[in-house]
C-alpha positions as CSV (number, residue, x, y, z in Angstrom):
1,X,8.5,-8.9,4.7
2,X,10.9,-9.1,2.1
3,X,12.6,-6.2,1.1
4,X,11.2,-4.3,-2.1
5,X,11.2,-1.1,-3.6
6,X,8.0,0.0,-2.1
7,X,6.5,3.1,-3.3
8,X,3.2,4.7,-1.7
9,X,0.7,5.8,-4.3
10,X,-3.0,7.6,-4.2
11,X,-5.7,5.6,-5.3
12,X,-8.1,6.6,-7.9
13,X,-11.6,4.6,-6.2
14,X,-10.5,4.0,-2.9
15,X,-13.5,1.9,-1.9
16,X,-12.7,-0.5,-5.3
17,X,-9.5,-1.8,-2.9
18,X,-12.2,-2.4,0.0
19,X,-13.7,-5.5,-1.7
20,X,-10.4,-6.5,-3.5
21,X,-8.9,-9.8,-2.8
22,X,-4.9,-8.5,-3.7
23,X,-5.8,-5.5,-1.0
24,X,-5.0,-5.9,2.6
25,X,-4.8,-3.3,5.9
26,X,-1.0,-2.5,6.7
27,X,0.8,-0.4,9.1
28,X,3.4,1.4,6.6
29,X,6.3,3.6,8.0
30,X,6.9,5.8,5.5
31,X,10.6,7.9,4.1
32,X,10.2,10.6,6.8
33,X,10.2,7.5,9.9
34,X,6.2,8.0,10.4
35,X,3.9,5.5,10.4
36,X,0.3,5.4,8.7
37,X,-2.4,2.6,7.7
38,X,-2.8,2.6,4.3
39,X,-3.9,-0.8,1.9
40,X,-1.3,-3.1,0.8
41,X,-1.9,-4.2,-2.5
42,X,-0.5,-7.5,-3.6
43,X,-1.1,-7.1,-7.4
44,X,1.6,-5.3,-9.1
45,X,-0.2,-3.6,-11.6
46,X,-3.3,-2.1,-10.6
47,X,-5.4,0.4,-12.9
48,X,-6.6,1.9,-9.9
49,X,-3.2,3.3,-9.0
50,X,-2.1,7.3,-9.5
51,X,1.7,6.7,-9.8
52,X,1.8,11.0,-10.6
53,X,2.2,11.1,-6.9
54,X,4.2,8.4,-5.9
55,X,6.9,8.2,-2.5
56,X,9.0,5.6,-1.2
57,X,8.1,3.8,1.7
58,X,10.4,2.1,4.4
59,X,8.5,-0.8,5.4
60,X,5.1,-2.7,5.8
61,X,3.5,-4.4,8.1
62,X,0.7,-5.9,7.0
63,X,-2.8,-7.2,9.1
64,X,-2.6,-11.0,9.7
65,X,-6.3,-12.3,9.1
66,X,-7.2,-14.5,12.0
């Protein structure tokens, strides 16, 4: 993946990103070298974001759809 400034964020309606076609499952290592799944979300500016809460993440991995 390309690198971006990626930044890890609490979602307001979690289960809204569920049926979302921008949202996918993704492996995301986050500023402190751990690693967590979390949803990657594709759209850049989503209403459904908290940003009061927001950390940088290293990297993403995202879930390849077979």
């Amino acid at each position: 993946m390309a690198r971006k400034n990626l930044k890890v964020v609490r979602l307001i309606e979690p289960d809204l990103c569920l049926e979302c076609r921008f949202a996918q499952t993704a492996q995301v290592e986050l500023a402190d070298g751990t690693f967590q799944r979390m949803i990657h979300c594709r759209r850049l500016d989503c209403d459904n974001w908290d940003y009061s809460s927001a950390e940088s993440a290293k990297s993403v991995q995202t879930d390849e759809a077979a």
